[in-house]
N, C-alpha and C positions, 0 to 999 in steps of 0.2 A: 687666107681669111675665109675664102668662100667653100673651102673642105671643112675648116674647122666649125662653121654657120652649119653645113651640112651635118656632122656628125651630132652636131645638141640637138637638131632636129628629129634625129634617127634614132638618140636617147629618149627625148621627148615625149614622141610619138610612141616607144616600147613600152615608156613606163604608165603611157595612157591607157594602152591594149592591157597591161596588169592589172593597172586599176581597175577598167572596165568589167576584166571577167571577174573580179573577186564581188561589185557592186551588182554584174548579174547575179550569181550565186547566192548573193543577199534578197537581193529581188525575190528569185524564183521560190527560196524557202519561206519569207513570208508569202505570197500566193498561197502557198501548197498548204501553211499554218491558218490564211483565211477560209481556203476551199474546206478545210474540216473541221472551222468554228463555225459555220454558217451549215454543212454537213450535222452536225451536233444541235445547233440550235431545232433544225429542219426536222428531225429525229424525234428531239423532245415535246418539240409543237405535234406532232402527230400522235405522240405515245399520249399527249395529255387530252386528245380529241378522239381517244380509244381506240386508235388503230394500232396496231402492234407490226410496224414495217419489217423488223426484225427476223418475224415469224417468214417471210417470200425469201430471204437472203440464203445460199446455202454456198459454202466452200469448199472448194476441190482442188486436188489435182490434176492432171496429166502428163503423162512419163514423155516428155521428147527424147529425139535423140540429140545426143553430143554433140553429133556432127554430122547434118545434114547430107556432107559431100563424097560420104567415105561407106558406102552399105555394106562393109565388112565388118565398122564397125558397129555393134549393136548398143555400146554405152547410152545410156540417157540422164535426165535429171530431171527430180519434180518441177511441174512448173503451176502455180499456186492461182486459182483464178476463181473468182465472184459469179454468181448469176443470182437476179432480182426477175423471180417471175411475174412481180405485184400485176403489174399492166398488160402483160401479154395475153395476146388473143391469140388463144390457142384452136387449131395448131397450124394457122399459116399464117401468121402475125409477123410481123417483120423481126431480125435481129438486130442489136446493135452492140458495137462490140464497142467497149473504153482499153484502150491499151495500157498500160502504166509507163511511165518516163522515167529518169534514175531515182528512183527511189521505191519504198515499198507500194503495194494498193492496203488499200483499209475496206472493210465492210463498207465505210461511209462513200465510198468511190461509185457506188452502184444506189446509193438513196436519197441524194441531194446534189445538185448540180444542173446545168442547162441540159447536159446530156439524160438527165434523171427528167425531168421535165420533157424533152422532146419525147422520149421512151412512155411517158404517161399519153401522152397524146396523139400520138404514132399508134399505141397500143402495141410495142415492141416488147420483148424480153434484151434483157441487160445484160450482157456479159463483160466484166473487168479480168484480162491478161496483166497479169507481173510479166515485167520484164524477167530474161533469164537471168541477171548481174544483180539483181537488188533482192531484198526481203527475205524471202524462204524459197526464192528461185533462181537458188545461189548451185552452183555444178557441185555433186559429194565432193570431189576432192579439193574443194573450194579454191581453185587454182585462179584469181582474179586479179587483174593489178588495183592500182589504186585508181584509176580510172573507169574499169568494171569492165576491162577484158583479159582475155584469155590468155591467161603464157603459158605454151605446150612447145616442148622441146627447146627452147632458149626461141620464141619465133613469136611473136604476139600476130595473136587471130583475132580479127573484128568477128 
């Protein structure tokens, strides 16, 4: 009786952990759906108070490599990233850098947010990193699982 009490438990508890991470996953995309309706709102209140934010925002590239671990090999892949110079006091003003999490960055990543706020008052410049697994900072041979790592040679690389 007291194996069998254990084992519903041990279902119990699995099918909790399932639940959980599907109700985060819900969570975090609404956040990310607020952070760039309030992103947007921030935007239009400014463009209707004649400033044009748009105009400081400018997006690039840079070529990483592949594989950090290996200097034989020379492979790389775009990695897609934001700068907001609006508030920076140039030219020894602080940086501050936003990284992106799994998902893509938006222009909005760099013009609204506490990080976008601290940056006006710091008198920082902005910079938003994509991850290399999401958005347009995806590897050329787009070799990703469904998780957003790498499968090179039957061997999954973090």
């Amino acid at each position: 009786m007291l194996v069998a009490s254990s084992h519903l438990l041990v279902l119990i508890l699995l099918l909790n952990c399932v639940d959980a991470g599907q109700v985060l996953r819900k969570i975090k995309a609404r956040a990310r759906d607020l952070q760039l309706q309030k992103a947007k709102q921030h935007l239009l209140a400014q463009a209707v108070s004649g400033q044009q934010p748009l105009q400081h925002v400018k997006e690039g590239q840079i070529h990483q490599p592949l594989d950090h671990f290996n200097r034989q090999d020379v492979s790389t892949f775009p990695q897609r990233f934001f700068v907001n110079d609006a508030y920076w006091q140039r030219p020894d003003g602080p940086v501050f850098l936003f990284i992106g999490g799994e998902g893509p960055i938006y222009e909005f990543d760099v013009l609204a947010g506490h990080h976008v706020d601290m940056a006006e008052e710091h008198r920082a410049l902005l910079l938003a990193v994509e991850h290399r697994f999401y958005g347009d900072s995806i590897n050329p041979d787009e070799t990703i699982s469904d998780n957003g790592r790498v499968w090179e040679d039957k061997l999954l690389i973090d």
